[in-house]
KOLTOR-851841 format. One record per residue (C-alpha): residue in one letter; z, x negated, y; residue number from 0. Coordinates in Angstrom, 2 decimals. Layout:
! KOLTOR-851841
> type, z, x, y, seq
> A, Z, X, Y, NUM .
...
! end
This chain:
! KOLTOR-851841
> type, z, x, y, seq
> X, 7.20, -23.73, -6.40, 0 .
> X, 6.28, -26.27, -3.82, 1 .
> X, 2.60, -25.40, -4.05, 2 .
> X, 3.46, -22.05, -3.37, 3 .
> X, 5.25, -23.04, -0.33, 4 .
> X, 3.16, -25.48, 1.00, 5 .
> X, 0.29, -22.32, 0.74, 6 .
> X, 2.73, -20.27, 2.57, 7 .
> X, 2.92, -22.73, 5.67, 8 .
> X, -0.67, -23.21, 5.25, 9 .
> X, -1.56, -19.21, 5.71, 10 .
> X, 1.21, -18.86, 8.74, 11 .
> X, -0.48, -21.61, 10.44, 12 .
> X, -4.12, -20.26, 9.75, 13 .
> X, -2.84, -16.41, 11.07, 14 .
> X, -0.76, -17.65, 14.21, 15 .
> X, -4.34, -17.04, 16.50, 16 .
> X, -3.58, -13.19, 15.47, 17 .
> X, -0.12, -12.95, 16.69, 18 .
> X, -0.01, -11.84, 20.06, 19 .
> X, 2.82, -11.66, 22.80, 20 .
> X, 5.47, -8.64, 22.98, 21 .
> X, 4.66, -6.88, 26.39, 22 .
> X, 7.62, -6.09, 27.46, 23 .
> X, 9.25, -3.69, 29.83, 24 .
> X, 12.83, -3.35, 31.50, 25 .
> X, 13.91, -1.59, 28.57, 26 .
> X, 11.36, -1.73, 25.54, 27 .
> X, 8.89, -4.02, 23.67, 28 .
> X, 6.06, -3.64, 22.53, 29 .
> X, 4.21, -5.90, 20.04, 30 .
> X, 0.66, -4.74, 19.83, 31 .
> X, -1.28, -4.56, 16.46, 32 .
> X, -5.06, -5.61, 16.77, 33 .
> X, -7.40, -4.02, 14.22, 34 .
> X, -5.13, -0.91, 13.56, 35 .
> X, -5.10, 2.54, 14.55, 36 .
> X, -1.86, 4.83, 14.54, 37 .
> X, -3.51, 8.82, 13.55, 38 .
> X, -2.82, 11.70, 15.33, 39 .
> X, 0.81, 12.72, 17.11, 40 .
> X, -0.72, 12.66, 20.48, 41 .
> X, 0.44, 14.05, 23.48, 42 .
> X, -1.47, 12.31, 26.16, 43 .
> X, -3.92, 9.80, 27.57, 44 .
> X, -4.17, 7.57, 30.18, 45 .
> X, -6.09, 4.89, 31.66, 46 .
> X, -5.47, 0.39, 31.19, 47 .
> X, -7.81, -2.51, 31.01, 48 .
> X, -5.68, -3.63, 28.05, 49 .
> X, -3.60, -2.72, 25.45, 50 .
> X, -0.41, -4.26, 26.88, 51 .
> X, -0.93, -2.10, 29.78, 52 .
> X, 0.05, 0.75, 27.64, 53 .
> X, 3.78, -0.04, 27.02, 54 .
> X, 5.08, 0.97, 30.65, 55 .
> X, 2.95, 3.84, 30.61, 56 .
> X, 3.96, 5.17, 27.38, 57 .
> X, 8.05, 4.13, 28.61, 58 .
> X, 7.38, 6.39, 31.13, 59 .
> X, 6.32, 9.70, 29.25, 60 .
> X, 8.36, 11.41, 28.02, 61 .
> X, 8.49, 11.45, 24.73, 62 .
> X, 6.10, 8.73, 23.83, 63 .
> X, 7.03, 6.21, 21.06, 64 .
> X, 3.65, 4.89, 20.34, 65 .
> X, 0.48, 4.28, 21.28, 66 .
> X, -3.30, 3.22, 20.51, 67 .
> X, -5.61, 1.63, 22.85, 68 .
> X, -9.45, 1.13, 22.77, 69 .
> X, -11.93, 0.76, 25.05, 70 .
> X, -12.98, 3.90, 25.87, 71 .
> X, -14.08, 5.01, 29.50, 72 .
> X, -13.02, 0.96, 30.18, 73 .
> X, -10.12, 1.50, 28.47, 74 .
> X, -7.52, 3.94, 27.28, 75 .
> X, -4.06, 4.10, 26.04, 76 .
> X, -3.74, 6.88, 23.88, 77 .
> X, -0.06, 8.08, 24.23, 78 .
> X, 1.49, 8.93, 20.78, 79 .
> X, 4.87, 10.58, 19.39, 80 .
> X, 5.21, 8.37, 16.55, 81 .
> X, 3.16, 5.77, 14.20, 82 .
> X, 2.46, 8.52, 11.67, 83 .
> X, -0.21, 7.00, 9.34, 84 .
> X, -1.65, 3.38, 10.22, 85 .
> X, -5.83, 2.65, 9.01, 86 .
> X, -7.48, -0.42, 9.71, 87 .
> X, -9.93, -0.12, 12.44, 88 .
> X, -11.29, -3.60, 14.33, 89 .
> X, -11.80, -1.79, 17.37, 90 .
> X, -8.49, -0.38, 18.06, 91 .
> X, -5.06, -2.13, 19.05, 92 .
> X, -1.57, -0.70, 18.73, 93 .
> X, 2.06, -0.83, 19.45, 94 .
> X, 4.79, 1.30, 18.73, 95 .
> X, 7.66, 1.45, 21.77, 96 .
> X, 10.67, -0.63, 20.68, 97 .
> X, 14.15, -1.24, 22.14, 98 .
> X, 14.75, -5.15, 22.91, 99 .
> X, 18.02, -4.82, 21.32, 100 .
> X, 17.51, -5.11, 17.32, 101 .
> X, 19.54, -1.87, 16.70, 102 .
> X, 17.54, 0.06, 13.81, 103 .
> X, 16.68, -3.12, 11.52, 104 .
> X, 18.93, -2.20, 8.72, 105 .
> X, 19.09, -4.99, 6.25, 106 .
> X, 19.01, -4.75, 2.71, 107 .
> X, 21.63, -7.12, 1.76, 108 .
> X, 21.52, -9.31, -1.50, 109 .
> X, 17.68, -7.64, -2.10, 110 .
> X, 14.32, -9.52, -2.16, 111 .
> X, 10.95, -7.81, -1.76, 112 .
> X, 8.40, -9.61, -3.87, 113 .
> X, 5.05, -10.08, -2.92, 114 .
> X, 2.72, -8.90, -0.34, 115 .
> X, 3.66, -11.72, 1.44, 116 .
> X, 0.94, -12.52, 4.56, 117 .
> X, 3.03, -15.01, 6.01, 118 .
> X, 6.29, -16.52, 7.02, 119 .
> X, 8.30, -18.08, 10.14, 120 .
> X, 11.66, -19.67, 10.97, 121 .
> X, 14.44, -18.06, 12.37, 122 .
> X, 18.22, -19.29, 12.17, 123 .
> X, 19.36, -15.62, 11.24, 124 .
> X, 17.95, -12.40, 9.55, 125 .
> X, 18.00, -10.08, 12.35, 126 .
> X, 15.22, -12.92, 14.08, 127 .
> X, 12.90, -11.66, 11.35, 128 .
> X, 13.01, -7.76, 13.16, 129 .
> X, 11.26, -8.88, 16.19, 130 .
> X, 9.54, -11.51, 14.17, 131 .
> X, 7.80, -8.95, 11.96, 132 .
> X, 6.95, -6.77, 14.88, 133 .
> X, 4.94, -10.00, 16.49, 134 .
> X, 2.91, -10.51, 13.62, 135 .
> X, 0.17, -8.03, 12.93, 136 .
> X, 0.20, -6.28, 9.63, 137 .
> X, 4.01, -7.32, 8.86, 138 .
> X, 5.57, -3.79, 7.65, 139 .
> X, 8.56, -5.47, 5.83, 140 .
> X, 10.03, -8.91, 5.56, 141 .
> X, 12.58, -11.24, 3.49, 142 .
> X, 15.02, -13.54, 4.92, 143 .
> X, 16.30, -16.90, 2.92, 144 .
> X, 18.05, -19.97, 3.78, 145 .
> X, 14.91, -22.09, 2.70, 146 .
> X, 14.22, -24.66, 5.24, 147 .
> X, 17.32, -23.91, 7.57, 148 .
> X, 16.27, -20.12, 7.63, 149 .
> X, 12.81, -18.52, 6.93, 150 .
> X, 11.29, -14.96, 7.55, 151 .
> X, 8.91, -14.08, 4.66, 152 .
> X, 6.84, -11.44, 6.55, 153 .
> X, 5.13, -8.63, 3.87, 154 .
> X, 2.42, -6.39, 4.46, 155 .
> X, 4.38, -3.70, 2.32, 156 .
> X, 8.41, -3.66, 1.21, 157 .
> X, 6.99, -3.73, -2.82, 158 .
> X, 9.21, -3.61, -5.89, 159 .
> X, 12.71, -5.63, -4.80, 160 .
> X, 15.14, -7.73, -7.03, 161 .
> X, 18.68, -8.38, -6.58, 162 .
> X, 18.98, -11.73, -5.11, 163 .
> X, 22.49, -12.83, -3.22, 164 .
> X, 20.63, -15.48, -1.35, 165 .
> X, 18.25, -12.69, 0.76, 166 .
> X, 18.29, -10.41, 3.50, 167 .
> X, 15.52, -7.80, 3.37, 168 .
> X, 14.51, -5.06, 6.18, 169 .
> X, 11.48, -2.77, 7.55, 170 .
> X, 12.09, -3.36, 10.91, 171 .
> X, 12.38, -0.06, 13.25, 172 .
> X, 11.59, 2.85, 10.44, 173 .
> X, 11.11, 5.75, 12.91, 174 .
> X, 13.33, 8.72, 12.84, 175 .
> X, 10.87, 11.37, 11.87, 176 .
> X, 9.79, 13.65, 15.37, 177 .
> X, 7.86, 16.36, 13.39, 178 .
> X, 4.90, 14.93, 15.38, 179 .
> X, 1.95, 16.55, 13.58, 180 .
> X, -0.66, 14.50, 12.05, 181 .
> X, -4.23, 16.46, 12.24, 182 .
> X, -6.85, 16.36, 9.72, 183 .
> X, -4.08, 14.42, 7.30, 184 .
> X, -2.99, 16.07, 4.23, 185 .
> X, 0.42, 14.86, 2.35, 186 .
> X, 0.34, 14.99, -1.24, 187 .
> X, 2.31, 16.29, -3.66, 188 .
> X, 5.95, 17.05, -3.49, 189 .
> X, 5.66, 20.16, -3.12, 190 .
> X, 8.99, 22.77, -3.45, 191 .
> X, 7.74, 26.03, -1.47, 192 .
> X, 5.97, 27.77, 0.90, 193 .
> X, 6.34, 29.83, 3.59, 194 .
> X, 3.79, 31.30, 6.32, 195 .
> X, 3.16, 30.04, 9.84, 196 .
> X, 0.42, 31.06, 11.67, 197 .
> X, 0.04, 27.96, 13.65, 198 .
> X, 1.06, 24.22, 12.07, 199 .
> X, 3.82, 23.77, 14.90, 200 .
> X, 5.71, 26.78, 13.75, 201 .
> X, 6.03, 24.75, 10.09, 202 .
> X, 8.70, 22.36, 11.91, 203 .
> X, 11.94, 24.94, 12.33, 204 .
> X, 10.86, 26.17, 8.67, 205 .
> X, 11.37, 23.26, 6.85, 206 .
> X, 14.37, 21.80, 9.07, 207 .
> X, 15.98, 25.30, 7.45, 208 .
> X, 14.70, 25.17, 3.91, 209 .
> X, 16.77, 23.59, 1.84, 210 .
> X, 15.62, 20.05, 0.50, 211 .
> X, 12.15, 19.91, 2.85, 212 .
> X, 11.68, 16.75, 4.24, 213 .
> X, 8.00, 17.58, 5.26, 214 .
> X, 5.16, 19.54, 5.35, 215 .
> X, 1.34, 20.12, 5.18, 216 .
> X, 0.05, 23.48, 7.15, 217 .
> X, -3.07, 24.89, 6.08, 218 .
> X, -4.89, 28.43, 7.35, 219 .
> X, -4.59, 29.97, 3.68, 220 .
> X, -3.49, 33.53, 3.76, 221 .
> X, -3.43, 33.40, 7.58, 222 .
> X, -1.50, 30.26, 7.71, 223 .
> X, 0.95, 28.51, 4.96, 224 .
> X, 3.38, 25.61, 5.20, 225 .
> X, 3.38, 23.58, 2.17, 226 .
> X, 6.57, 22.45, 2.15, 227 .
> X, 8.06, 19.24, 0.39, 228 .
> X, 11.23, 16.93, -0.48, 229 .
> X, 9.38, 14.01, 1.03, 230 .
> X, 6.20, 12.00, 2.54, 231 .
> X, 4.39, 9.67, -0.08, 232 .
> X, 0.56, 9.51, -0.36, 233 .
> X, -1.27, 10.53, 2.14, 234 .
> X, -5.19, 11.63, 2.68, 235 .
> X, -7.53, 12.64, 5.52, 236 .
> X, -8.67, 16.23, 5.20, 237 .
> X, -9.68, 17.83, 7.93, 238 .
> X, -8.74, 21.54, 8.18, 239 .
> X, -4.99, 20.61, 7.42, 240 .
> X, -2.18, 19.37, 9.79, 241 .
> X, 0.94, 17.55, 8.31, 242 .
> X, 4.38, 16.85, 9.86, 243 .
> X, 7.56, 14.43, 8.47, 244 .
> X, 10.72, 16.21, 9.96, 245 .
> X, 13.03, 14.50, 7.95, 246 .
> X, 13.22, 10.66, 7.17, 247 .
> X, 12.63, 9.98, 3.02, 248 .
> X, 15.71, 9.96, 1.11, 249 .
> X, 16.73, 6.76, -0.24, 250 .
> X, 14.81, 6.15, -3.42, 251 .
> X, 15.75, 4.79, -6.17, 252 .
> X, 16.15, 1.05, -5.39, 253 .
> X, 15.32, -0.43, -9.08, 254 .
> X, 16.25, -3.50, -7.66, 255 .
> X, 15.93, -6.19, -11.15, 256 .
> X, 19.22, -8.35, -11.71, 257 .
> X, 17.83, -11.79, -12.99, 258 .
> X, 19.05, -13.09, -15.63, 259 .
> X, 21.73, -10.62, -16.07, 260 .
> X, 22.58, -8.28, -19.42, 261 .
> X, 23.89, -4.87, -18.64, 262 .
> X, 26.50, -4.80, -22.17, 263 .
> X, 26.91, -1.32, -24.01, 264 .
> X, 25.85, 2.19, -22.89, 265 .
> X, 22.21, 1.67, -24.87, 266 .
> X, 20.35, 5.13, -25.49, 267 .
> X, 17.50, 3.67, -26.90, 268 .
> X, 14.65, 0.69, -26.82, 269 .
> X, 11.17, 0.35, -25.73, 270 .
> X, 8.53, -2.72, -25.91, 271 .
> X, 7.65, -4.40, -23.03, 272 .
> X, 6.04, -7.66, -22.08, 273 .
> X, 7.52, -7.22, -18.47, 274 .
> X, 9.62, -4.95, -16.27, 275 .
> X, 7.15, -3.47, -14.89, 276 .
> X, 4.91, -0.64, -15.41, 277 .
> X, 2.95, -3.40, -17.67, 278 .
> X, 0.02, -2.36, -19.57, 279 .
> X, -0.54, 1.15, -21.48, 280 .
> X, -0.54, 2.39, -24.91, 281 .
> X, -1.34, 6.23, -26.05, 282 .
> X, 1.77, 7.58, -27.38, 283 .
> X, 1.84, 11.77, -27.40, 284 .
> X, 5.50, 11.78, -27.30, 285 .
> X, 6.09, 9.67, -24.48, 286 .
> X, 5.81, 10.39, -20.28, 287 .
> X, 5.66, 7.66, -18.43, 288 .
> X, 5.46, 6.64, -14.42, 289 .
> X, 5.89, 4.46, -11.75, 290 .
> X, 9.06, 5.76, -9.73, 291 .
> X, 8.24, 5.91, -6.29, 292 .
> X, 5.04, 3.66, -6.07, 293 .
> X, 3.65, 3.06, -2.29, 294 .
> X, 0.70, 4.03, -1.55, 295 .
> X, -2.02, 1.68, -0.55, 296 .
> X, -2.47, 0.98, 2.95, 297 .
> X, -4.96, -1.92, 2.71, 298 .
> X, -2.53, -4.88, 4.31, 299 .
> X, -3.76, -8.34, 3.82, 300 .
> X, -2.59, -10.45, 1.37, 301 .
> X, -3.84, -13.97, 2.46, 302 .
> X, -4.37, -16.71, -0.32, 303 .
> X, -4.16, -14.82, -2.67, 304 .
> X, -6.86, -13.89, -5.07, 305 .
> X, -6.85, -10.06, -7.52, 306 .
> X, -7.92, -11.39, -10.88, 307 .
> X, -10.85, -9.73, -12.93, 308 .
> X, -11.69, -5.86, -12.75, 309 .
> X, -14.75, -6.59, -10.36, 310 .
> X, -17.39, -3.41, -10.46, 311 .
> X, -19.39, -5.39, -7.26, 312 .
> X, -19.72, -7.20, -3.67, 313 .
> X, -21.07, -6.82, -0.57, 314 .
> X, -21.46, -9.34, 2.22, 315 .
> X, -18.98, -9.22, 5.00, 316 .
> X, -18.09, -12.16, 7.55, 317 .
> X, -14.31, -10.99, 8.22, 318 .
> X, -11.66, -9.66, 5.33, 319 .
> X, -11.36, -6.54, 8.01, 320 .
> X, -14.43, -5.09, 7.21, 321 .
> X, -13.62, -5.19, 3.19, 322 .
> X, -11.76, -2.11, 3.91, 323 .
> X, -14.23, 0.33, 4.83, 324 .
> X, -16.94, -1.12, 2.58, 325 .
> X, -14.18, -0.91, -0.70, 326 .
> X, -13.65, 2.80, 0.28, 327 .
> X, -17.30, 4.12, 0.70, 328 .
> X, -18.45, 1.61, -2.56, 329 .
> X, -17.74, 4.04, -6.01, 330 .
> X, -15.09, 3.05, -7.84, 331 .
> X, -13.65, 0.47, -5.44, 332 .
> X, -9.73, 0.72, -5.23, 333 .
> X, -9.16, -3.17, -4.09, 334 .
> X, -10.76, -6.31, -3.22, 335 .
> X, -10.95, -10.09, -2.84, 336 .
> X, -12.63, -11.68, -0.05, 337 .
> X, -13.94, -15.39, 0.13, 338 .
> X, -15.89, -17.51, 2.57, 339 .
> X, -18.73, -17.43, -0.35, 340 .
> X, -22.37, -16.90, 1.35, 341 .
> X, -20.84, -16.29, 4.25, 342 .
> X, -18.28, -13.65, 3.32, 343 .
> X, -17.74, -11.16, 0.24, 344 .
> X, -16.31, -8.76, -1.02, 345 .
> X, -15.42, -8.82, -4.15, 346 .
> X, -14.49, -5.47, -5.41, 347 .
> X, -12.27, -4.28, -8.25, 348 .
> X, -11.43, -0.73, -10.14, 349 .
> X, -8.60, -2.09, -10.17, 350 .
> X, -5.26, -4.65, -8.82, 351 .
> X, -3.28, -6.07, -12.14, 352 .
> X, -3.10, -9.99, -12.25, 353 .
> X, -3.21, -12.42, -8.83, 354 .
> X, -3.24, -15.98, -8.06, 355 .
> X, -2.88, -18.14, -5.35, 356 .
> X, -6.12, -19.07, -3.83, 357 .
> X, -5.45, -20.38, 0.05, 358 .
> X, -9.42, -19.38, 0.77, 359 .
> X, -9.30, -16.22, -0.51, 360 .
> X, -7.59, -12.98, 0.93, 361 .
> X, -7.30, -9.70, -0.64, 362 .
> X, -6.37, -6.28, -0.15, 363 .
> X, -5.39, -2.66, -1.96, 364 .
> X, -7.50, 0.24, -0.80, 365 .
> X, -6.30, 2.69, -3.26, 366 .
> X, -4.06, 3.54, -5.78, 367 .
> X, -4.50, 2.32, -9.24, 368 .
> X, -6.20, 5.54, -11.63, 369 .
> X, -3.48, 7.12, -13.13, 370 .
> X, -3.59, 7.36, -17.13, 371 .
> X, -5.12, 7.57, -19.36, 372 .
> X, -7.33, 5.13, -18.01, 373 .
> X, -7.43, 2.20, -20.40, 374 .
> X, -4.24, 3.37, -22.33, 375 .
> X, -4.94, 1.62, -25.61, 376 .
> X, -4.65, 3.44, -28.96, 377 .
> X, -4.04, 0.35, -31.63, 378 .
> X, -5.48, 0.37, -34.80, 379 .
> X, -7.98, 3.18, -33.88, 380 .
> X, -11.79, 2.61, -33.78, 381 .
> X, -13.94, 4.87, -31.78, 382 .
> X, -17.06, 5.51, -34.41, 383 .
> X, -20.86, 5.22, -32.64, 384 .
> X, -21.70, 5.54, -28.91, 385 .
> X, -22.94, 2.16, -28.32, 386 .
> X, -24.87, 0.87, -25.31, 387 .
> X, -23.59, -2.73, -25.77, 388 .
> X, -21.09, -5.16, -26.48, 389 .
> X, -19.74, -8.15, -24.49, 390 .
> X, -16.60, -11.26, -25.02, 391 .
> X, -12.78, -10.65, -24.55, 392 .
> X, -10.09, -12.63, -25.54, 393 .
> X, -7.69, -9.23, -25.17, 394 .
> X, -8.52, -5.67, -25.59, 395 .
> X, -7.63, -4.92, -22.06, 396 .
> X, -9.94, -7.23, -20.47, 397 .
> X, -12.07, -4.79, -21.91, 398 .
> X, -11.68, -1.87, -19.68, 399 .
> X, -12.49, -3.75, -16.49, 400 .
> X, -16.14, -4.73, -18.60, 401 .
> X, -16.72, -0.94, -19.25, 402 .
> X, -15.57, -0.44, -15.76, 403 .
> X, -18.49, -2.59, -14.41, 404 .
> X, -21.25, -1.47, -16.96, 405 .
> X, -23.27, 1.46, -16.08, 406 .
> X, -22.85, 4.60, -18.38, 407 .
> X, -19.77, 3.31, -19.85, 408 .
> X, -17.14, 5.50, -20.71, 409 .
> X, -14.95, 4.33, -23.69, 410 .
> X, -14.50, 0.93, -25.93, 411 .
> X, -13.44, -0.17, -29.27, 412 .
> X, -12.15, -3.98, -29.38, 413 .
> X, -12.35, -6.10, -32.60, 414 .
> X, -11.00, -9.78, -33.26, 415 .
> X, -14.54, -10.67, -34.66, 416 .
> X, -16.05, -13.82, -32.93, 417 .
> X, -12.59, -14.70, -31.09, 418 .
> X, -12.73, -11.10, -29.29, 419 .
> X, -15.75, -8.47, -28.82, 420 .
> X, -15.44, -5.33, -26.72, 421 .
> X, -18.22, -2.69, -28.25, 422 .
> X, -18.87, -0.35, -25.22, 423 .
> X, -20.03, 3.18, -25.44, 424 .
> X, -21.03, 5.87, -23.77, 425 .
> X, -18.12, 8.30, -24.85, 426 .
> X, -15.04, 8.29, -27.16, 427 .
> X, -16.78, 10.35, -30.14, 428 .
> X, -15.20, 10.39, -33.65, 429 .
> X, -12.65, 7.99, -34.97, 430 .
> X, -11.01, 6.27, -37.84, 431 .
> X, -7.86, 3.61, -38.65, 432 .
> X, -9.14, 0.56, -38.06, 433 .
> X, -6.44, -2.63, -38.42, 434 .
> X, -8.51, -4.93, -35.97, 435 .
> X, -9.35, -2.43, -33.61, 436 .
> X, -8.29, -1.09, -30.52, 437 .
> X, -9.98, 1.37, -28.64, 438 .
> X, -9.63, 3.26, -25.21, 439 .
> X, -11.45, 5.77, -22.95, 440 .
> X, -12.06, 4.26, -19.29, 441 .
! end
């Protein structure tokens, strides 16, 4: 535990060059994000040398509660109605306009967010972590203990949560949704109706009537159709479609784990697990299985910390930033780790299961994990033929990140012969029972 902490102090005092100061205005703050850039919801533009220039100007326009700034005809604030979605983008800096009081940072009492942590700072209460979080780029969500006479723990992401008595958890200032449409950016899924619109503004007094809509996607189909849906989760650029959150997200599920304490009586049933988590997979036809409300990537930092295995390749790259772009256009890529190594690399993965700490390394999720059945084992099963190779593993699931990484692979069988051997092939093909085997299709 004290490594871990002494890592932690190590990262916030490697990250404090990033922070910069709050601009701040008579009535609002404004703690500017370098290297992000908030899409769409526009509704103006106007001229400043720099990017905490923009906060009076967007105070003064009406309706502005955001804004990005880049350099642009010597530089421009681009006035915004909300955040809406957040990319990475080293050439862009923004802010979203806050009140100075600390009204809206709802804490989570009793609840910890694990993980994603990117660093940490102290503060004598919780509500110092709101305005904390806002001052540190990247921080979306942070924990508050008593560790050390009082300590943020800043997160790039809120993350599964546990129940602990000792913490104070928030995402400081979640907007009230504006409907401010979001063009070229397509929600997915969620879905409930539809209704026609000929233009994507019209979508807005549709869904605030529809019973259960929360949001909406507008495309031209059929003249012009809102999509309409129960809430805002993933998210994708599509151009052609324009996308709106009129409602806030209804509270999910919290799932929040109890340590060390049984829940007695009521049991329904049993399953195997080796954590309580999603874990790894098995093919069973009579079971469904999912991740309740899993975030969507959004590529946010996590410093010292290192993705274990599932690499399919690297590039070179002097800054962690540019990881980002490079993971997305490489085939395959859904996260990376970067290290100083040559100079800077990427190090990308199919994949984020295991991490460790590693304070030289820094890593980041790009996209969602594949869905199953994508490395779901089926035990005792041996997939017959196929072969283009074989290669070491002490576990049958180190053998889908192998596949992953070799060309024309499709599908594996795993035997205990020779302390582990993944036999990779170029497609499932026939099978047979097989008590050392297990086999899956990548």
């Amino acid at each position: 535990m004290q490594r871990l902490l002494s890592l932690s102090f190590a990262v916030a005092l490697a990250l404090l060059p990033l922070v910069t100061q709050a601009a701040v205005t008579d009535n609002h703050q404004c703690y500017v994000e370098p290297g992000f850039d908030y899409l769409a919801n526009d509704i103006g533009n106007t001229t400043s040398v720099d990017a905490d220039g923009c906060c009076s100007k967007c105070e003064a326009t009406n309706g502005c509660r955001a804004y990005s700034w880049t350099t642009q005809d010597g530089g421009t604030c681009w006035l915004k109605s909300g955040r809406g979605t957040i990319v990475v983008n080293s050439a862009v800096k923004s802010a979203s306009l806050q009140p100075t009081s600390t009204a809206g940072c709802l804490l989570d009492e009793g609840i910890d967010y694990v993980g994603n942590d990117i660093g940490n700072v102290r503060s004598l209460k919780p509500y110092g972590c709101c305005s904390a979080c806002l001052y540190f780029p990247g921080c979306r969500a942070f924990t508050f203990t008593t560790f050390n006479g009082g300590t943020c723990w800043l997160k790039s992401a809120k993350g599964p949560t546990i129940v602990n008595p000792a913490a104070r958890s928030a995402q400081p200032y979640l907007e009230e949704p504006t409907c401010g449409l979001e063009f070229g950016v397509d929600y997915v899924g969620n879905d409930i109706g539809s209704a026609s619109a000929s233009k994507a503004g019209d979508c807005c007094s549709v869904c605030e009537n529809w019973n259960g809509c929360r949001a909406f996607s507008w495309t031209n189909q059929n003249g012009g159709t809102c999509w309409l849906k129960n809430r805002k989760d993933a998210t994708v650029l599509k151009a052609g479609v324009t996308s709106a959150q009129v409602k806030a997200n209804p509270a999910s599920p919290s799932c929040s784990l109890e340590l060390g304490v049984d829940y007695v009586g009521n049991d329904i049933g049993s399953a195997k697990s080796t954590d309580a988590g999603k874990g790894n997979m098995v093919m069973n036809s009579e079971a469904t299985s999912a991740q309740v409300y899993s975030e969507e990537p959004t590529c946010g930092f996590e410093h010292a910390v290192e993705y274990i295995g599932n690499d399919v390749g690297s590039a070179r790259a002097s800054d962690p930033s540019a990881c980002c772009s490079l993971c997305e256009a490489f085939g395959g890529c859904r996260a990376f780790s970067w290290t100083s190594h040559e100079g800077g690399t990427c190090w990308f993965k199919n994949r984020k299961d295991e991490v460790s700490w590693e304070v030289s390394a820094t890593s980041g999720q790009v996209l969602a994990n594949p869905v199953a059945p994508s490395c779901a084992l089926e035990i005792e099963v041996e997939y017959l033929g196929n072969d283009i190779g074989s290669a070491p593993s002490v576990t049958a699931y180190g053998c889908c990140s192998i596949c992953m990484a070799t060309e024309g692979c499709s599908a594996f069988s795993w035997s205990n012969d020779d302390g582990g051997t993944c036999w990779l092939k170029s497609s499932k093909g026939d099978s047979r029972a097989g008590s050392n085997f297990s086999s899956a299709v990548v």
